[in-house]
C-alpha positions as CSV (number, residue, x, y, z in Angstrom):
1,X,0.0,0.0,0.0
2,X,1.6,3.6,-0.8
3,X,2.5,5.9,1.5
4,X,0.5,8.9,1.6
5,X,3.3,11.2,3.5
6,X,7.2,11.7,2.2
7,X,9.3,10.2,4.5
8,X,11.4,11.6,6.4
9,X,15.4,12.1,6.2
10,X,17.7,13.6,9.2
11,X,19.7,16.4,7.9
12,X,22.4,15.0,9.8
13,X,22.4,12.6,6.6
14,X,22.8,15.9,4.5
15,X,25.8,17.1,5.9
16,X,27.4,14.0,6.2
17,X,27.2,13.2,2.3
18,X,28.0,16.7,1.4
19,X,31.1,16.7,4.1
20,X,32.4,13.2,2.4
21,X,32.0,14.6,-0.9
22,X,33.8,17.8,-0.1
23,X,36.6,15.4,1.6
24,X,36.9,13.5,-1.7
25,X,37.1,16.5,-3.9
26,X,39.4,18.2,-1.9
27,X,42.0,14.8,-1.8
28,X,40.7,14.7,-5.6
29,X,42.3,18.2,-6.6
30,X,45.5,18.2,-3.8
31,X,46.7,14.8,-3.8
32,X,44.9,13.0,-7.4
33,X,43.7,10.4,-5.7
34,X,41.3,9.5,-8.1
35,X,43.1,10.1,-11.3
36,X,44.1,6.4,-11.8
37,X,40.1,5.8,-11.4
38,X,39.3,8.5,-14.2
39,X,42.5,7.2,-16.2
40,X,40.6,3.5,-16.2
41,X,37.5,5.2,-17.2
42,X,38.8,7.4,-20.0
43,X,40.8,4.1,-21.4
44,X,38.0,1.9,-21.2
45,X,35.9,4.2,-23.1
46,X,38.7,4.6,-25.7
47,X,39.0,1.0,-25.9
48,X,35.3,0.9,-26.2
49,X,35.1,3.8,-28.8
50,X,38.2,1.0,-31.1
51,X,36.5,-1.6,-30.8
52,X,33.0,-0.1,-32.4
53,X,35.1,1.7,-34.7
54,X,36.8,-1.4,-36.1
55,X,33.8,-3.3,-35.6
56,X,32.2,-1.0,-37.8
57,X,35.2,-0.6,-40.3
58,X,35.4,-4.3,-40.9
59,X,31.2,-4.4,-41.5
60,X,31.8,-1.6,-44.0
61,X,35.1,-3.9,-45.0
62,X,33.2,-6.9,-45.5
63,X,30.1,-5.3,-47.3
64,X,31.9,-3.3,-49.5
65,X,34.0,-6.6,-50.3
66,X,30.4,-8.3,-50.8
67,X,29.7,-5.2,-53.4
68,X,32.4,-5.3,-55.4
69,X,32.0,-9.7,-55.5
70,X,29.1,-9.4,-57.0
71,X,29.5,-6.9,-59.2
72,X,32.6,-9.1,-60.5
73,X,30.5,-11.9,-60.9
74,X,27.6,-9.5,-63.2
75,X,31.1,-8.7,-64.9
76,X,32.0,-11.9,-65.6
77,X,28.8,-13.4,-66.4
78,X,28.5,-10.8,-69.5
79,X,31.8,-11.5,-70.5
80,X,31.2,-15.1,-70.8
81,X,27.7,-14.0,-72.9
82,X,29.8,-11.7,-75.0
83,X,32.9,-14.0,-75.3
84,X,29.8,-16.7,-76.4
85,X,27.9,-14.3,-78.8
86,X,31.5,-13.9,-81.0
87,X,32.3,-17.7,-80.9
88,X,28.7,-18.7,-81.9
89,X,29.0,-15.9,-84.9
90,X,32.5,-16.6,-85.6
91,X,31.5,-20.6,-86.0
92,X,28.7,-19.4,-88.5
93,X,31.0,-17.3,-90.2
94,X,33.7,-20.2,-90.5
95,X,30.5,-22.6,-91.7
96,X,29.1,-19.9,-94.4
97,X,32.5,-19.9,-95.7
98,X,33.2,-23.7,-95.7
99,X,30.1,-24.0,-97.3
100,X,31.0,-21.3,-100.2
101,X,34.1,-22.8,-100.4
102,X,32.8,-25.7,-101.2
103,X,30.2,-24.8,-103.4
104,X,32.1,-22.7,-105.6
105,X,34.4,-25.9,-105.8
106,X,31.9,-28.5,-106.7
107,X,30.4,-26.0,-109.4
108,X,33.4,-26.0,-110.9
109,X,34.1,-29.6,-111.0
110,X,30.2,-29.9,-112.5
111,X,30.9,-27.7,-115.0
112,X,34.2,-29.4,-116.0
113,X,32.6,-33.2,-115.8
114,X,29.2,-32.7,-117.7
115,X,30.8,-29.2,-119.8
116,X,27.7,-27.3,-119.0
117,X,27.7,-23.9,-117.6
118,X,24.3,-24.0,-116.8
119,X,23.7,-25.2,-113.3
120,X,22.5,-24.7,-109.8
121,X,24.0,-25.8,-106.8
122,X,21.2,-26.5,-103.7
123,X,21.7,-27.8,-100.2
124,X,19.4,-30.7,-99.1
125,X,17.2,-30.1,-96.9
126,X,15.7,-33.7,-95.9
127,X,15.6,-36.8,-97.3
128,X,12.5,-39.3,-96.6
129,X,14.6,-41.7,-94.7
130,X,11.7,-44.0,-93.6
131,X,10.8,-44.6,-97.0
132,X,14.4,-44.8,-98.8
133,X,15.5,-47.4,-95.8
134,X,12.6,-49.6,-96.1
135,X,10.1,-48.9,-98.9
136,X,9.8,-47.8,-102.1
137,X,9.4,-44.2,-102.5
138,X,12.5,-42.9,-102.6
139,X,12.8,-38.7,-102.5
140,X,15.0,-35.8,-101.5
141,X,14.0,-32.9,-100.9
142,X,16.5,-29.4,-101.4
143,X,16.2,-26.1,-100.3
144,X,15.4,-23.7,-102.6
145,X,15.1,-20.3,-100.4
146,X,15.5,-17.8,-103.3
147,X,12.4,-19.3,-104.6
148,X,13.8,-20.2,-108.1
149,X,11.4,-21.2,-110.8
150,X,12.6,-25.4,-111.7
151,X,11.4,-26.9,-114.5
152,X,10.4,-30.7,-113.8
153,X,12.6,-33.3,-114.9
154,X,15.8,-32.1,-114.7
155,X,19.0,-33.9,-114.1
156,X,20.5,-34.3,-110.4
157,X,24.0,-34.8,-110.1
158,X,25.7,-35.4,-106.4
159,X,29.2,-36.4,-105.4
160,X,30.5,-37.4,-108.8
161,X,27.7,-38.9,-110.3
162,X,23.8,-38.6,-111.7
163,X,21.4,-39.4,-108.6
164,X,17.8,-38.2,-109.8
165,X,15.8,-35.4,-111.4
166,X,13.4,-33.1,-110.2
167,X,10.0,-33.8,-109.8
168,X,7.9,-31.3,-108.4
169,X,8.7,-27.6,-106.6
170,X,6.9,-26.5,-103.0
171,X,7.8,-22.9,-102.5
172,X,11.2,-23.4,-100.5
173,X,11.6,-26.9,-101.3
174,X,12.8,-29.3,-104.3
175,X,11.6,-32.0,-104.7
176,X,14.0,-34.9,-106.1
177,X,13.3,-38.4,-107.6
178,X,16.3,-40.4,-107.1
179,X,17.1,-43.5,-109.5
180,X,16.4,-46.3,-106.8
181,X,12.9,-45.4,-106.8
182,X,10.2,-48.2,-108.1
183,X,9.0,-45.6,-110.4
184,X,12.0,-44.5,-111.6
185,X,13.5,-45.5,-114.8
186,X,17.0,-44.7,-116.2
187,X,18.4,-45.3,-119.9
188,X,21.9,-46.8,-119.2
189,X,24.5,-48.7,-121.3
190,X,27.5,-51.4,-120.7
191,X,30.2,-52.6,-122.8
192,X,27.5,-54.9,-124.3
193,X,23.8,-54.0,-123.7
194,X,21.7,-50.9,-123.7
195,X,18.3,-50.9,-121.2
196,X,16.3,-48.8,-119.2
197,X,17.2,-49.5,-115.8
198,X,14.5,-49.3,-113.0
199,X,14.3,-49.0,-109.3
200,X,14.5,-51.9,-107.3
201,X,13.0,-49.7,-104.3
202,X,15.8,-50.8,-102.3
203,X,19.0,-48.2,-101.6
204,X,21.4,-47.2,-104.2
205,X,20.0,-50.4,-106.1
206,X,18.6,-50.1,-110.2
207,X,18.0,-52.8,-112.5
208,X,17.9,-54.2,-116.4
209,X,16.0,-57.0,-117.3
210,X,17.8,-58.4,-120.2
211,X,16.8,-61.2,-123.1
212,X,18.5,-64.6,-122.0
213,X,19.4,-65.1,-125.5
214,X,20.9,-62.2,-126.0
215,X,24.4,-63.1,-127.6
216,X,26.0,-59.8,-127.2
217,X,25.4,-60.2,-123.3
218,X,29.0,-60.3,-121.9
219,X,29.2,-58.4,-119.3
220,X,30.9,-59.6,-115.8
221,X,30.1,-58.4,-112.2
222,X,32.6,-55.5,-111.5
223,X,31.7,-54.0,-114.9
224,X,30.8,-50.3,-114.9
225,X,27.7,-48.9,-116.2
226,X,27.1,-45.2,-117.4
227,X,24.2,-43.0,-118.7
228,X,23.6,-43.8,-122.5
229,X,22.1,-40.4,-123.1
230,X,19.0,-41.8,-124.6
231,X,15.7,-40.1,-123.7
232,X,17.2,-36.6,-123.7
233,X,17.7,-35.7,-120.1
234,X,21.1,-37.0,-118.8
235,X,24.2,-36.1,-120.5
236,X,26.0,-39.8,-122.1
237,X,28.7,-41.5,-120.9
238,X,28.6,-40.8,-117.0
239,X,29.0,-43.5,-115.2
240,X,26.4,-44.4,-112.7
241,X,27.7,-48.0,-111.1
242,X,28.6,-50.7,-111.6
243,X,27.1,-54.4,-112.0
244,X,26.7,-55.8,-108.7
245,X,24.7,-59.7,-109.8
246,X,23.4,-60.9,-112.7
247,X,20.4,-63.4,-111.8
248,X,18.3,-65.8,-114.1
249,X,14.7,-64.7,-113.2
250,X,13.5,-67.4,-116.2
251,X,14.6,-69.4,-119.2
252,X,14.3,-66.0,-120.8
253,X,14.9,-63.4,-118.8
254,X,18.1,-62.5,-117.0
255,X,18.2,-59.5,-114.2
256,X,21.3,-57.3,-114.0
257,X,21.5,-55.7,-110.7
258,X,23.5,-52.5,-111.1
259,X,24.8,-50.7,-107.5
260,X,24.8,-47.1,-107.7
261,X,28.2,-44.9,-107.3
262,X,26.3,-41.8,-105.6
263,X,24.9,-42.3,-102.1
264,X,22.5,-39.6,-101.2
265,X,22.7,-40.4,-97.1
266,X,26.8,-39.0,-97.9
267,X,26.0,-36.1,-99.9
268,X,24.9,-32.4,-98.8
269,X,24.9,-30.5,-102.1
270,X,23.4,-31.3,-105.4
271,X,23.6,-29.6,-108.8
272,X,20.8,-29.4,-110.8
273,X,21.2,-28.6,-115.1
274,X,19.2,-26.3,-116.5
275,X,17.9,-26.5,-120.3
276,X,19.6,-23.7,-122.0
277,X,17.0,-21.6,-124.1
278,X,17.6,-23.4,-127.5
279,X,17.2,-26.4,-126.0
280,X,13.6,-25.8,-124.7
C-alpha cells in the first residue's frame, strides 16, 4: 500500500554526504587520488570507442567486399555471354564460308565433268529416310530459299555422279526423284547392252531385265555402267555404277542388278542442269 506522506530524512544525513564529498574532492584536486580511477574510465571508453570503430570498419570492409563480389561476378557473367555471342558468330561465319568454299568448288568440277555452264547448286534439306531405308518411294528434298522457278525433270547430279531429277517444286523446297525409286527409270549402257534400268525400291540399287538369248550379253560383275544419253535428259557416258549380280529370273529373262556410285545419305549438295533456251 503507498504511502500517503514523504518520509522523512535527518539532515544530519545531508551534511554528512555533502562533508564526504567535499573530503573527496578536496583529496581529488590536492593529492589526485582519483586520477588512476578516471585514467581507467577514459581508457575503457577509448578501448570501447576502437573496438566499435573497427567493428564498424570491418562491416563496411566486408560489405563493401560483398559489393564489389558481386558486381565481379555480373562482370564476368556478361563477358562469358559476350565472349559466347563472337564464338557462336565466328562458328557461323567459318560454316558460311566452308560451305562457299565448297560450293564454288563442286560448281566447278560440275561444269568441267558434264561441260555445261548451266547449273545450280542446292543444299538438301531432308531426305525421306523412312521410305528410302525400307520402302519404295524414294525422294529428297532441297532447299530452294530464293524461290527459283525449276522446270520438272531435270537432271541431279551429287558427289561425282547422276542421282535423280526433279519432280515437283513447294515454295522453299525441291523436290527430287532419285534412280532407286520403283517408279523411276533410267536409260543406261554397258560394254555390251543398252536398257532402261528401274528402281529396285531398295537403296542405291537399279536394275535391267535383259533377253536370256541375248548373244551380245557379256558383261561380268565388276563392270561399270554409265548413262547412255537416250531419252534426252542426262548427259551420255557418265558412269552411274557398276554391276553388282546378274540373276536368271526365267529361261528367258536375266536381271542385271546395277549398285549405284552416288549415295544420297553421304552427300549435302546437289547440282541441278538447267535447259539452255535453245534447247527448250
Amino acid at each position: 500500500m503507498a504511502r500517503s506522506t514523504p518520509t522523512y530524512t535527518p539532515i544530519r544525513n545531508y551534511a554528512i554526504g555533502i562533508l564526504l564529498s567535499a573530503i573527496f574532492l578536496f583529496g581529488d584536486i590536492t593529492y589526485g587520488a582519483f586520477t588512476p580511477l578516471r585514467g581507467f574510465v577514459n581508457a575503457s571508453s577509448l578501448y570501447a570507442q576502437m573496438i566499435a570503430s573497427g567493428v564498424l570498419e570491418n562491416i563496411n570492409n566486408t560489405f563493401y567486399s560483398f559489393q564489389k563480389n558481386r558486381n565481379l561476378l555480373n562482370e564476368n557473367k556478361e563477358l562469358k555471354e559476350q565472349i559466347l555471342q563472337i564464338r557462336t558468330k565466328d562458328f557461323f561465319e567459318r560454316k558460311n564460308s566452308e560451305e562457299q568454299f565448297k560450293i564454288i568448288n563442286f560448281h566447278k568440277e560440275l561444269i568441267s565433268t558434264l561441260n555445261n555452264n548451266h547449273i545450280d547448286i542446292y543444299k538438301i534439306a531432308s531426305i525421306d529416310l523412312r521410305n528410302y531405308l525400307c520402302c519404295s518411294t524414294h525422294r529428297i528434298f532441297l532447299q530452294n530459299t530464293k524461290n527459283v522457278s525449276m522446270e520438272k525433270n531435270a537432271p541431279v547430279f551429287a558427289g561425282s555422279s547422276f542421282i535423280g531429277q526433279t519432280k515437283d517444286t513447294y515454295i522453299d523446297f525441291i523436290e527430287v526423284i532419285l534412280f532407286s525409286d520403283i517408279s523411276h527409270v533410267l536409260p543406261v549402257k554397258s560394254n555390251s547392252f543398252y536398257c532402261d534400268a528401274r528402281g529396285r525400291g531398295k537403296p542405291m540399287l537399279i536394275s535391267c531385265s535383259l533377253d536370256q538369248n541375248n548373244q551380245d550379253f557379256q558383261n561380268q560383275i565388276g563392270d561399270i555402267v554409265y548413262t547412255s544419253g537416250l531419252g534426252g535428259i542426262f548427259t551420255k557416258d557418265i558412269e552411274v555404277g557398276f554391276i553388282s549380280a546378274i540373276n536368271a529370273v526365267s529361261v528367258t529373262e536375266t536381271e542385271v542388278l546395277i549398285t549405284l556410285k552416288a549415295n544420297p545419305l553421304n552427300e549435302i549438295f546437289y547440282g541441278v542442269m538447267i535447259r539452255e533456251a535453245d534447247e527448250i
